[in-house]
Every structure is written in structure tokens, then in C-alpha cells.
N, C-alpha and C positions, 0 to 999 in steps of 0.2 A: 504494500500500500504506500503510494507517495505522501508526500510530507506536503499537507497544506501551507505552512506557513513559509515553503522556500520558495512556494510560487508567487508569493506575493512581491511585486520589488521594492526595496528600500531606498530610497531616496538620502535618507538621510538619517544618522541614528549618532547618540551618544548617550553617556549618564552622568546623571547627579554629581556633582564633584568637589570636594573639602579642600581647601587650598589648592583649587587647582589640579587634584589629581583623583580617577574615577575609584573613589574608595567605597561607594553607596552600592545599593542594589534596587537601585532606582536606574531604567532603561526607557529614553524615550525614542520610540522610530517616524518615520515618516515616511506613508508611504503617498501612490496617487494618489489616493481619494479617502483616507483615513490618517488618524495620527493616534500611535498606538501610545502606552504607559504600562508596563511591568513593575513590580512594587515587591516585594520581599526575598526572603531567600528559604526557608525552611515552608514556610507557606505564603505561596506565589499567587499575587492578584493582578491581574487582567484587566486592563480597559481599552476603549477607544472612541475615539471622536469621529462622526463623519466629516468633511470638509468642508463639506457647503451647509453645514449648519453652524459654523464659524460665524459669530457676529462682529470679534472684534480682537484686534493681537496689539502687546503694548509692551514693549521693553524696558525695563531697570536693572541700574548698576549701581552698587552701595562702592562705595572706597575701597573694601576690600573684594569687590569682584572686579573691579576696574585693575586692581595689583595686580589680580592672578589672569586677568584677560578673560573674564567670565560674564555672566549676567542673567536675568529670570527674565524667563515671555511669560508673559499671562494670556490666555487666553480664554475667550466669554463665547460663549454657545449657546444655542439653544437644545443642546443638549437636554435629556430629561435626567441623567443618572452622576452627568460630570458638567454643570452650568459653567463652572470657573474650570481651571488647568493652570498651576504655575509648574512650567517647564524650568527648575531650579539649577542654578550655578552652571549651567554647560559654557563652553568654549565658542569661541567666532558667535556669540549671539546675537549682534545687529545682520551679520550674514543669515543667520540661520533663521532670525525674523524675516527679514527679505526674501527665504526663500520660500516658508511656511505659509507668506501673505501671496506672494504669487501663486502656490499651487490651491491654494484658496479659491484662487480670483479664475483659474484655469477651471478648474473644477465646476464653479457657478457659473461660467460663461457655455463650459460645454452641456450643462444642464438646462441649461438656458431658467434660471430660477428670479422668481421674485421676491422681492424684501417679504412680502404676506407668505411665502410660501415656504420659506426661512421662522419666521417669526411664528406664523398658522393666523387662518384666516378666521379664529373666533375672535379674535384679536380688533379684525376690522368691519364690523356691523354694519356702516352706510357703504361697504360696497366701493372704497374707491380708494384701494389699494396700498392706504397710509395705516396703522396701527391709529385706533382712537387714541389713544392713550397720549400717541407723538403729535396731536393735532390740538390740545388744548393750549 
């Protein structure tokens, strides 16, 4: 039986890292259209974001992740299981936001999605494609 997760391709993966070096068991990958998260080591949890349910990526560097050349993305979804994502201490992070936000933007583009269809269209009652909520 083949190995599902080697069919998937990676885009891009690193982990968590204490001054600078991957001492955690924290694993973030990226693939096309998903951004995965591994979390323990004796007992191993699983998540993932889809792409295009991506609302929004934001980058920070404290002093001492700017020292070791590091930084946190956060990232906001509409996700129902994982709404926030802080992508913690990894390496090249305004690269890897840059590239996070593009396959984002590739993603919704080849889906051809709407802000209501991201967001869900209970959201927008009169029907005219803005969330009430963002209209008052």
C-alpha cells in the first residue's frame, strides 16, 4: 500500500525553533492547497488549514527573533477547528510569509472564491455579497 502523505508535495516545511535551532516537535509544512501542523512526540496531533479559507497572515519579530533571524506568522481562518495559527520562531519568515500569502492568493484565484464564500453566506442576509457585520 502506498504512503498517502508522500504524494502530497511540500512546498515548504520547517519547525519551531529555541534560539535559532529546531529543538521542538512542532513541524509546520506547506503544501498547494493546505498548511499542515504536527505537535508532539510520544503523542502526535495532526492539523490542517485549507488555503482558501485563509483570511489573513501577519508577521512578528521580538529582538530576540530578529538575533537568531527568526519570527511568528499568524495566521486567521475561517477555519472551524484552528480560527488563529501562530507559525512560531521559524527561519527566513518575511520569505516564508510571502510565500504562504501567494499560494493563498493562487489557491482562491484558481477557485475562483468569494469573500461570502470564505467567510459563509449566513453571514450576508441582504444578499449583496459584503458580510452585515462589515457594513455597519
Amino acid at each position: 500500500m502506498a504512503n498517502k502523505r508522500a504524494e502530497i508535495e511540500i512546498l515548504w516545511s520547517d519547525r519551531k525553533r529555541f534560539m535559532g535551532m529546531p529543538l521542538s516537535f512542532t513541524k509546520y509544512k506547506l503544501g498547494k492547497d493546505r498548511l499542515f501542523v504536527e505537535t508532539g512526540f510520544f503523542s502526535t496531533h495532526y492539523e490542517e488549514i485549507v488555503l482558501y479559507r485563509v483570511l489573513d497572515i501577519s508577521l512578528s519579530r521580538n529582538l530576540w527573533q530578529k538575533l537568531f533571524g527568526m519570527g511568528t506568522i499568524t495566521v486567521k481562518s475561517s477555519d472551524a477547528t484552528m480560527p488563529l495559527l501562530e507559525i512560531k520562531n521559524v527561519k527566513a519568515s518575511y520569505d516564508t510569509k510571502e510565500l504562504l500569502f501567494a499560494q493563498v492568493e493562487a489557491v482562491k484565484k484558481e477557485r475562483r472564491l468569494r469573500v461570502s464564500e470564505i467567510i459563509g453566506d449566513d453571514d450576508d442576509v441582504d444578499g449583496d455579497g459584503v458580510p452585515d457585520a462589515l457594513e455597519e
